[in-house]
BATORBA-669131 format. One record per atom (N, C-alpha, C): atom name; y, z, x; residue number from 1. Coordinates in nm, 4 decimals, padded with zeros to 6 digits. Each point is the difference from the previous one (the first is absolute). Layout:
residues N
site/py/pz/px/pos
CA/Y/Z/X/NUM .
...
***
This chain:
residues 123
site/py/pz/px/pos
N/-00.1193/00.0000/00.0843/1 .
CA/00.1193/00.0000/-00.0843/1 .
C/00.1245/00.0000/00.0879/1 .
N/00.1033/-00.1323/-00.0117/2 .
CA/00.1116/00.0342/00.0967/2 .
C/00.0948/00.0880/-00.1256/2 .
N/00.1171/00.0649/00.0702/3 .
CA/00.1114/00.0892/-00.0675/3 .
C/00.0195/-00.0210/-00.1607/3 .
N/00.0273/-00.1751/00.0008/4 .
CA/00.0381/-00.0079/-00.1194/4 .
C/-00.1039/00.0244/-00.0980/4 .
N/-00.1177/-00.0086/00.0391/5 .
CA/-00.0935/-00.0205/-00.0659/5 .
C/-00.0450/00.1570/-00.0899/5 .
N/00.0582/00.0851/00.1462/6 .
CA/-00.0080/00.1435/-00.0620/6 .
C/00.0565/00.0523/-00.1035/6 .
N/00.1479/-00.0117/00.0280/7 .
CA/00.1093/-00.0009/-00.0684/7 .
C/-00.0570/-00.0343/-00.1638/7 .
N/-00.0418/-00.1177/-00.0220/8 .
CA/-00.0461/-00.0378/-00.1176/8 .
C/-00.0917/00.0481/-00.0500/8 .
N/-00.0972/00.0584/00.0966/9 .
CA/-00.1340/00.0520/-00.0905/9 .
C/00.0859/00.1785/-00.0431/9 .
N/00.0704/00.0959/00.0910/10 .
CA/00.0229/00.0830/-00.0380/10 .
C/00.0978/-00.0010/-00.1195/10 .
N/00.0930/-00.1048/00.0071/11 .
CA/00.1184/-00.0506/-00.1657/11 .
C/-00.0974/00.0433/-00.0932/11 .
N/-00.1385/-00.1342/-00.0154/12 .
CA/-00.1220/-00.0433/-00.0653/12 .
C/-00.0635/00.1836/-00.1056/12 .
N/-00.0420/00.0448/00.1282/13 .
CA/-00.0576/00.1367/-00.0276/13 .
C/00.1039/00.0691/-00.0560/13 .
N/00.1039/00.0133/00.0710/14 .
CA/00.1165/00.0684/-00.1188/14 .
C/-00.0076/00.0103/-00.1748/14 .
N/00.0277/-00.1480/00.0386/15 .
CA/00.0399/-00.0470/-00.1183/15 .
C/-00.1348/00.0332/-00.0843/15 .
N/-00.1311/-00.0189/00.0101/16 .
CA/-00.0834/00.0107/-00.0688/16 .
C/-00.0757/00.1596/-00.0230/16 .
N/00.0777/00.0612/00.1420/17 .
CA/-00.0138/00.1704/-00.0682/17 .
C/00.1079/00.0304/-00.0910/17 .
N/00.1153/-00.0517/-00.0264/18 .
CA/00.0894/00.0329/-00.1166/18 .
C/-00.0681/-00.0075/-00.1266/18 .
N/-00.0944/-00.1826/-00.0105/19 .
CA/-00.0355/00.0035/-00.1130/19 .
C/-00.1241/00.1076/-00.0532/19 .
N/-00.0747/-00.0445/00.1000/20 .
CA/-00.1198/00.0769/00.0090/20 .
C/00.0510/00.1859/-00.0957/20 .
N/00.0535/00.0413/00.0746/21 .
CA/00.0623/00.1130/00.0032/21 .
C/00.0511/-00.0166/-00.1491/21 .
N/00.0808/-00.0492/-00.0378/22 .
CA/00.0572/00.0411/-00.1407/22 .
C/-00.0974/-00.0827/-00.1116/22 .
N/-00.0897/-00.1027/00.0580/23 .
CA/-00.1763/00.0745/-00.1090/23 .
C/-00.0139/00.0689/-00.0073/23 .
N/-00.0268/00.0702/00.1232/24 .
CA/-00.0980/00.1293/-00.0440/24 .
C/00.0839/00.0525/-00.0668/24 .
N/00.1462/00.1068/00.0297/25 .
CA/00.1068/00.0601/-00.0633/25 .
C/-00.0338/-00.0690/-00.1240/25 .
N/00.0104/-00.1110/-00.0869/26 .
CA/-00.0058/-00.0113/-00.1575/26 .
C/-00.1244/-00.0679/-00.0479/26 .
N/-00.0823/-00.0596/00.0325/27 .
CA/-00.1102/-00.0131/-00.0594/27 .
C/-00.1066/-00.0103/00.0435/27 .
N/-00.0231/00.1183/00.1464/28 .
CA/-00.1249/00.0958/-00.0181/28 .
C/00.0096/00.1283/00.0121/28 .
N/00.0982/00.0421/-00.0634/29 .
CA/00.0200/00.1496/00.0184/29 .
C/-00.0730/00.0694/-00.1180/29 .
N/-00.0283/-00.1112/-00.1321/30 .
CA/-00.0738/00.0918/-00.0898/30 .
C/-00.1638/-00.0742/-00.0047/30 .
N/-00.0189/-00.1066/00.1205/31 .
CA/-00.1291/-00.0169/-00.0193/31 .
C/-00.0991/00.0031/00.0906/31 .
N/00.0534/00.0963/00.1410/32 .
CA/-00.0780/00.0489/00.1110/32 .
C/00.0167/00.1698/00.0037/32 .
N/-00.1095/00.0576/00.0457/33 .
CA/-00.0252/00.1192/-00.0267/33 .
C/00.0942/00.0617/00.1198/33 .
N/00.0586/00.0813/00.0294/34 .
CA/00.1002/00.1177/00.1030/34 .
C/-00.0276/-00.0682/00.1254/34 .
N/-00.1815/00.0055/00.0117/35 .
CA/-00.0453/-00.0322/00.1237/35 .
C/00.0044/-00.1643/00.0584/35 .
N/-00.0492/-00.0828/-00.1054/36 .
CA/00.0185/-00.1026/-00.0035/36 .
C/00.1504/00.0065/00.0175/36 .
N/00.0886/-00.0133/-00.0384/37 .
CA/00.1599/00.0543/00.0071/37 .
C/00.0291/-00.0271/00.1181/37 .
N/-00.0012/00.1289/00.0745/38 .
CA/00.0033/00.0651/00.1565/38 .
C/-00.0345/-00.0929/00.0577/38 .
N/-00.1281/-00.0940/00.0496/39 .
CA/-00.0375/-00.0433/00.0382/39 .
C/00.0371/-00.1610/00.0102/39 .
N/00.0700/-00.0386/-00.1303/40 .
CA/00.0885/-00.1215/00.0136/40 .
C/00.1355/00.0028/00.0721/40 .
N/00.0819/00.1706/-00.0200/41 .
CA/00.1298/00.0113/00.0757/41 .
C/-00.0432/-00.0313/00.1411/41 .
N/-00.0628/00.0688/00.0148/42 .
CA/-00.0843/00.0030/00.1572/42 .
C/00.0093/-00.1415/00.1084/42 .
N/-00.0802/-00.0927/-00.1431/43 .
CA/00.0319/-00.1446/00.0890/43 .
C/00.1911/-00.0290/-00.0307/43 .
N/00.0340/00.0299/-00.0657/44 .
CA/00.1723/-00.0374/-00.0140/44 .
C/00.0583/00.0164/00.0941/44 .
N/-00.0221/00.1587/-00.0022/45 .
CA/00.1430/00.0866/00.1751/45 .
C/-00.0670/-00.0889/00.0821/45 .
N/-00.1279/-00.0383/00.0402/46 .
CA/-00.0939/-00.0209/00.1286/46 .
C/00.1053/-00.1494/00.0487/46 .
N/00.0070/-00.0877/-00.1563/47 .
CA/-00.0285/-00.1112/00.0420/47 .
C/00.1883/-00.0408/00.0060/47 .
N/00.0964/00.1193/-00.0759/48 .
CA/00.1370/-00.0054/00.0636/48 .
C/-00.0338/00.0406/00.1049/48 .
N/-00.0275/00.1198/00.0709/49 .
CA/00.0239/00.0335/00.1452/49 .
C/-00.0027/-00.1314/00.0622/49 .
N/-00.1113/-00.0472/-00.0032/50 .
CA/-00.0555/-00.0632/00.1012/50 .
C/00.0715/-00.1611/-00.0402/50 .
N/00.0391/-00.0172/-00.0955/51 .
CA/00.0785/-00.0945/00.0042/51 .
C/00.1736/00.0091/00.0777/51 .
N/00.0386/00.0953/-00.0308/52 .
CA/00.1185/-00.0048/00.0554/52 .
C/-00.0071/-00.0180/00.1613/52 .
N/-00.1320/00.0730/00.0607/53 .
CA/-00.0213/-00.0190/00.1080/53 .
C/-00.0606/-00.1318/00.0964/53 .
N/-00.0022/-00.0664/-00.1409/54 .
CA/-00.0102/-00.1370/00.0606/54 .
C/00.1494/-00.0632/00.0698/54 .
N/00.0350/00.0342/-00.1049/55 .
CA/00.1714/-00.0337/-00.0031/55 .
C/00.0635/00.0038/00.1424/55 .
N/-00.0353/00.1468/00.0357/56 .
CA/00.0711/00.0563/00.0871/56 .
C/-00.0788/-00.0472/00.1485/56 .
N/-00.1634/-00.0584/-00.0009/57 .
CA/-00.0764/-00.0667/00.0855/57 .
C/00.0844/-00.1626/00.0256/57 .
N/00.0422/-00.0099/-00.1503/58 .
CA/00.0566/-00.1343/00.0593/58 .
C/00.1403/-00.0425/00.0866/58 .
N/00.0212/00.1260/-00.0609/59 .
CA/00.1512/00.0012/00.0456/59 .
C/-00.0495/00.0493/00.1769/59 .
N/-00.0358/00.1105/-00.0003/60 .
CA/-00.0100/-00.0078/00.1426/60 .
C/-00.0508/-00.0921/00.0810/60 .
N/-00.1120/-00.0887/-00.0752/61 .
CA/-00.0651/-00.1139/00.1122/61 .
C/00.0928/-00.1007/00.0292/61 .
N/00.1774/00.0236/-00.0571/62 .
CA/00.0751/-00.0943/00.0549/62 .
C/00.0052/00.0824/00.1064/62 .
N/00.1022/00.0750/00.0419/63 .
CA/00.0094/00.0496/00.1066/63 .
C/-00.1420/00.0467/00.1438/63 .
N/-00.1053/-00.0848/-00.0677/64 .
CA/-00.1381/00.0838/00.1144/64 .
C/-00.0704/-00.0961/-00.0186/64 .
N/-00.0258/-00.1290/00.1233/65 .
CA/-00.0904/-00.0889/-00.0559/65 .
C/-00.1391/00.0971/00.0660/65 .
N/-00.0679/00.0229/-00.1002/66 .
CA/-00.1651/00.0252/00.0431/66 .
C/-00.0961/-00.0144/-00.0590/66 .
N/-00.1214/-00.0673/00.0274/67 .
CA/-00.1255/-00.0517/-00.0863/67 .
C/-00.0065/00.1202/-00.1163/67 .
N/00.0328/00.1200/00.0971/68 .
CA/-00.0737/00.1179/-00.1406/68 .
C/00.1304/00.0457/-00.1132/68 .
N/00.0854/-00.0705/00.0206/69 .
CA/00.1098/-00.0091/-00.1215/69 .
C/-00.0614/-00.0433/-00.0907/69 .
N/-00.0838/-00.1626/00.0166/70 .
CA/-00.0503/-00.0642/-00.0616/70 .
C/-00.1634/00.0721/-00.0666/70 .
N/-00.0154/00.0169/00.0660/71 .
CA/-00.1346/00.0882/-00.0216/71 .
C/00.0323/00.1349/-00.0597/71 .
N/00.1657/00.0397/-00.0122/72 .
CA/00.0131/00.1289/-00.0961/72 .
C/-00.0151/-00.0557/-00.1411/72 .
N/00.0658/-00.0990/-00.0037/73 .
CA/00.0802/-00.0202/-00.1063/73 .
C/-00.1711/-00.0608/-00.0857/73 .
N/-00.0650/-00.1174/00.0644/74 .
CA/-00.1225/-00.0040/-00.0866/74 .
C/-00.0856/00.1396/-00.0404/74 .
N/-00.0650/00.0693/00.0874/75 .
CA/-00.0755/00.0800/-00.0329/75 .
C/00.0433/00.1543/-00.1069/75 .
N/00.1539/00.0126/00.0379/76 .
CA/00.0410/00.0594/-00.1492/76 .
C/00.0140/-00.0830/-00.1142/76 .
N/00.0315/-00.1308/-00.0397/77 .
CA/-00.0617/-00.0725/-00.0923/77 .
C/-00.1415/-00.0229/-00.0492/77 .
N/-00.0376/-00.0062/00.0336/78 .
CA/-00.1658/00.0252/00.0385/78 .
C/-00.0259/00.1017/-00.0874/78 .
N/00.0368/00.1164/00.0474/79 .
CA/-00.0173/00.1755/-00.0096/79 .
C/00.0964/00.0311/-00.1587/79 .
N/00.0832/-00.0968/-00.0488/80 .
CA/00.0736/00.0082/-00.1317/80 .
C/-00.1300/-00.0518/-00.1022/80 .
N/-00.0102/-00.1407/00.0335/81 .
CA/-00.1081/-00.0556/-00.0716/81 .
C/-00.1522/00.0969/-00.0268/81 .
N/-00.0425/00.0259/00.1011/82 .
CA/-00.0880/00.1127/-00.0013/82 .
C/-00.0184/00.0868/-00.0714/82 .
N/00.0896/00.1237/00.0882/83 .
CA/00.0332/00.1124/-00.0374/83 .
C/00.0797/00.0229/-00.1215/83 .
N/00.0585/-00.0831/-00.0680/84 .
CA/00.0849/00.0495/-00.1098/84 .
C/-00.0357/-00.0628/-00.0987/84 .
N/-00.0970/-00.1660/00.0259/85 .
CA/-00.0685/-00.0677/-00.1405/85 .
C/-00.1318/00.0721/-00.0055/85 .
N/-00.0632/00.0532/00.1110/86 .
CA/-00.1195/00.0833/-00.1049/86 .
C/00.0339/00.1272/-00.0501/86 .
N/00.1435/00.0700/00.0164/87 .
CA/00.0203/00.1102/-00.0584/87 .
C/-00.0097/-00.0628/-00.1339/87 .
N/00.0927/-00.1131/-00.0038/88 .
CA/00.0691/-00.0665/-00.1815/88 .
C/-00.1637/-00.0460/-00.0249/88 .
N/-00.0776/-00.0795/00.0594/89 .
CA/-00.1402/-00.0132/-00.1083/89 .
C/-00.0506/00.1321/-00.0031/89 .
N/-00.0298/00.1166/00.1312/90 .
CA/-00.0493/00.1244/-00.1312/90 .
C/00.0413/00.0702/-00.0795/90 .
N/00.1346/00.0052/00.0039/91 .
CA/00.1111/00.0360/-00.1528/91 .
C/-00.0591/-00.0463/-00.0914/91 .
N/00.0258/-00.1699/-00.0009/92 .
CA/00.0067/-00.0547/-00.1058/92 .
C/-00.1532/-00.0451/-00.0235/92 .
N/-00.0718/-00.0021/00.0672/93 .
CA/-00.1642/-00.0291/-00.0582/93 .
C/-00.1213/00.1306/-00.0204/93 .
N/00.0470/00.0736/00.0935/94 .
CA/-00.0889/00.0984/00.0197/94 .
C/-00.1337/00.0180/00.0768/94 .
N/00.0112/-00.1105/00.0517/95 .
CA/-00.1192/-00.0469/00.0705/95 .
C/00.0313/00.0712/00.1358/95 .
N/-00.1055/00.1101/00.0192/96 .
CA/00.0610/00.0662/00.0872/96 .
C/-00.0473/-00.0250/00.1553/96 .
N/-00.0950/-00.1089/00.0698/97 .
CA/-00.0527/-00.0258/00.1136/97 .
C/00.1192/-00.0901/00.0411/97 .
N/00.0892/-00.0667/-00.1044/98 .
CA/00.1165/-00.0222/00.1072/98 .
C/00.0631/00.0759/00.0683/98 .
N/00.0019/00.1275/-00.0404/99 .
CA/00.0655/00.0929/00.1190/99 .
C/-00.0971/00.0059/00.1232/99 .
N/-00.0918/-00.0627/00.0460/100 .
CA/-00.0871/00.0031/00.0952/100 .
C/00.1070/-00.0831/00.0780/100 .
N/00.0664/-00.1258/00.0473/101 .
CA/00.1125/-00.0605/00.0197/101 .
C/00.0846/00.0580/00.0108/101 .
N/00.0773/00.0841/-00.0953/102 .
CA/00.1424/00.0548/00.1101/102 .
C/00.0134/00.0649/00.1083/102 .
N/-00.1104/00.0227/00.0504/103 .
CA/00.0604/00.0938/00.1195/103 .
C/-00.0121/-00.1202/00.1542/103 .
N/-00.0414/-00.1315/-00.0627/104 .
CA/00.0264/-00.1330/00.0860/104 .
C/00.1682/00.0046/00.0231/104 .
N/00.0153/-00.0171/-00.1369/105 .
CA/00.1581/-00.0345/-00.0123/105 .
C/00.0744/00.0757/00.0271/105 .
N/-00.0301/00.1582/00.0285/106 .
CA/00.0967/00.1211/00.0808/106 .
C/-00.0337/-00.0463/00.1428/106 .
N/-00.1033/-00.0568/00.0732/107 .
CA/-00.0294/-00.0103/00.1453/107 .
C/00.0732/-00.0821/00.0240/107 .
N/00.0200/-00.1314/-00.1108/108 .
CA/00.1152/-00.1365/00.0719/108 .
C/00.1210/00.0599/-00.0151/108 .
N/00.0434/00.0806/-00.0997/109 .
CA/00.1501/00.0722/00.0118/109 .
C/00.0254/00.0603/00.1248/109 .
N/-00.1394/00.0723/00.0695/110 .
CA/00.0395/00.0950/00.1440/110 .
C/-00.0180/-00.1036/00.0722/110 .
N/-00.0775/-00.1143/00.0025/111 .
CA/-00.0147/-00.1090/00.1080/111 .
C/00.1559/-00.0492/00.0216/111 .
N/00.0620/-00.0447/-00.1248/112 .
CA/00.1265/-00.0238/00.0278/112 .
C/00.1136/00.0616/00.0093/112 .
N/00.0026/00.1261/00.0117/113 .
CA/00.0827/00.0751/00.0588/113 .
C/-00.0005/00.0030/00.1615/113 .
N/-00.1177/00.0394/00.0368/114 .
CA/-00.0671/00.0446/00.1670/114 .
C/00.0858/-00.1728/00.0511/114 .
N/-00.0188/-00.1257/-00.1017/115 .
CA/00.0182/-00.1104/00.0762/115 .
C/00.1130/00.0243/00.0151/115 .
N/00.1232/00.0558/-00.1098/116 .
CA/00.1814/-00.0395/00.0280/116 .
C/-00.0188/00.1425/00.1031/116 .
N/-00.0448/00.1131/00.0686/117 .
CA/-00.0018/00.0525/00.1026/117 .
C/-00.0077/-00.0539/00.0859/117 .
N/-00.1416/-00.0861/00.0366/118 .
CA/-00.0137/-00.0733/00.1222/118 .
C/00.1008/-00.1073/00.0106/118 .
N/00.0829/-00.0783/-00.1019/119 .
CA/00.1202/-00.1124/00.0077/119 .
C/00.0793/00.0623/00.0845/119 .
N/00.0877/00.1619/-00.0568/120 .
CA/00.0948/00.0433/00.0486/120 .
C/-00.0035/00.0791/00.1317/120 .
N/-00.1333/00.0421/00.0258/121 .
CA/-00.0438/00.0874/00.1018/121 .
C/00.0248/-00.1547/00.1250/121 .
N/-00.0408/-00.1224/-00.0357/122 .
CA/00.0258/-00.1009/00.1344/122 .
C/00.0887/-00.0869/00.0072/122 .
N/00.1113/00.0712/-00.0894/123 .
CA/00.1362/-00.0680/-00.0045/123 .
C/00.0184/00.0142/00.1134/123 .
***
């Protein structure tokens, strides 16, 4: 993924945790159980955090050319898709061996962190 490319996927994720997010807020708040609930916010904050931090991956990979800018910015995308769409299918399906999968999509979130370390650590 070069900069711009980041830039767009974290807009992308934004924008689709807003919507995402004010589903659940109005029409699954009376048709998922507390837990089911919890467990959809869960992928929301996950998948703002980690979107804004795309943002801020892209913005820095102007100022830092390094392979693992590029390699931040995919593998926390990666780790959104993951980690925050099998939270929303076991919310919303209940099928609960998809949670066997998220803890992939928390490892590409730490994969791509450790990478914007190693970018800035060989600035």
């Amino acid at each position: 993924m070069d900069n711009r490319m980041i830039l767009l996927s974290g807009a992308i994720f934004m924008a689709l945790a807003v919507l995402l997010g004010a589903f659940g807020a109005h029409a699954l708040k009376t048709n998922l159980s507390p837990e089911m609930m919890q467990v959809y916010k869960t992928g929301i904050e996950y998948q703002f955090y980690h979107a804004l931090g795309l943002l801020l991956i892209g913005l820095i990979g102007f100022q830092i050319q390094s392979k693992y800018i590029k390699w931040s910015g995919t593998l926390i995308s990666i780790g959104i898709i993951i980690f925050c769409g099998s939270l929303y299918i076991l919310a919303l399906s209940g099928f609960e061996w998809i949670g066997a999968i998220t803890p992939i999509g928390g490892l590409s979130f730490v994969a791509g962190w450790v990478c914007l370390i190693l970018a800035i650590r060989d600035r």
